[in-house]
N, C-alpha and C positions, 0 to 999 in steps of 0.2 A: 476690211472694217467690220467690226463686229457690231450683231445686232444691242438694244437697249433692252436690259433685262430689268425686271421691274423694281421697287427699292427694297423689296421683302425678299429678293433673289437673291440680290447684291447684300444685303446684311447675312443671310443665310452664306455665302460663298466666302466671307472677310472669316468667316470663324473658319479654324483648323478642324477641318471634318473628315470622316475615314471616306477614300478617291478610289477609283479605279478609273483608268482611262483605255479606252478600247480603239482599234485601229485591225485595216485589214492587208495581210502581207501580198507581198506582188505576187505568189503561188494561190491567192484568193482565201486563206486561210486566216478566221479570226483569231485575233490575239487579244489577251486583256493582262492586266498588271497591274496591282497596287500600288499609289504615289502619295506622294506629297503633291501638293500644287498650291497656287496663291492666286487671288483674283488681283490684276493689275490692270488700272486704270482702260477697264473694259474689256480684256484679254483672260485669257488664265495660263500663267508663268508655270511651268513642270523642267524639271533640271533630270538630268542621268550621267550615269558614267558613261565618259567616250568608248568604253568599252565594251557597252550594249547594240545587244544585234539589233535593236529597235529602231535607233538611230538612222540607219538602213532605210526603214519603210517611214519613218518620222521625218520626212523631207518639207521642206515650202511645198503648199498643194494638198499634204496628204488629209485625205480626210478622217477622223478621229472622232472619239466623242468622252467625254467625263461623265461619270455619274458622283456625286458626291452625298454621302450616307450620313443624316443626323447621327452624330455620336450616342446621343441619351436614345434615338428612337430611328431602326434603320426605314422603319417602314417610310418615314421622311425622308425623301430624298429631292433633290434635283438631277438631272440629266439634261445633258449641255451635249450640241452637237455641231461640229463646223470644220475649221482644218487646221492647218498647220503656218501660221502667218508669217513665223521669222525664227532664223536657228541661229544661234551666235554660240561659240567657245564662253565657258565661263571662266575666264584665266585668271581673276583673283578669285574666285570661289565664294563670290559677293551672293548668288544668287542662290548657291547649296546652301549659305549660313545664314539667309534672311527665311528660307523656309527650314531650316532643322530648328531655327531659334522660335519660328510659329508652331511648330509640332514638337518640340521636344525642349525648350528653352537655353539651348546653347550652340554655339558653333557644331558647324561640323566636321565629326570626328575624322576622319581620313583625308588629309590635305597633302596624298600625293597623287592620287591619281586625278587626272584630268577631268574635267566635268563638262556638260554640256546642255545649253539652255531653249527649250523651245516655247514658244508663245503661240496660244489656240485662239482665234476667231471664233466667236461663235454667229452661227446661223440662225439656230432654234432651241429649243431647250420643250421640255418640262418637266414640272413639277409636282407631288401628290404629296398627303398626309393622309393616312386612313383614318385618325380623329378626327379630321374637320374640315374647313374649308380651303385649307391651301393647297389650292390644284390650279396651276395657270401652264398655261402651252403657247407654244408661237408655230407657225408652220414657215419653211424658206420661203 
């Protein structure tokens, strides 16, 4: 169950903002990537191809984190941190085409190779702007 992020997090996370999600490989080695992802109903929904090595260390359990970068202003971000709560096959490719249609306004383009859908818990997060005043943190 993921924690309640406050309602300026939650509006800040529904826009399609530039993601990188980070996780660490069973060799102890950090990994980071550039995504797509989408806040769902208190989760954050991220999709790949079944044919990433990620997949692998992106198991139930694993633990992970999002940073998600205002587009107009990176120094705005949030950073989300928790695990990996449920992995499902995306066999109609419902889930690649509800995020390519949020970041790029159309289905998505390669509808043959298999895809696969994982959902983040979050824990903790926080948040900065170096404008102002939005800086909120949570600890586990």
């Amino acid at each position: 169950m993921s924690r309640e992020l406050p309602a300026e997090a939650i509006e800040f996370l529904r826009r399609p903002q530039h993601a990188v999600i980070g996780w660490t490989g069973k060799d102890g080695r950090p990994f980071t990537v550039a995504t797509w992802y989408d806040w769902d109903d208190g989760v954050i929904l991220i999709n790949m191809d079944a044919r990433r090595r990620r997949l692998a260390w992106l198991e139930i359990g694993a633990s992970v984190s999002l940073t998600a970068l205002d587009a107009d202003n990176w120094y705005r971000h949030l950073s989300l941190y928790g695990q990996i709560a449920r992995v499902a096959d995306d066999l109609e490719l419902a889930d690649i085409d509800r995020l390519a249609r949020r970041y790029s306004g159309r289905a998505f383009r390669n509808r043959t190779s298999a895809r696969v859908s994982a959902w983040m818990a979050i824990d903790s997060w926080h948040g900065w702007d170096d404008a102002g005043p939005w800086h909120f943190e949570s600890t586990p």
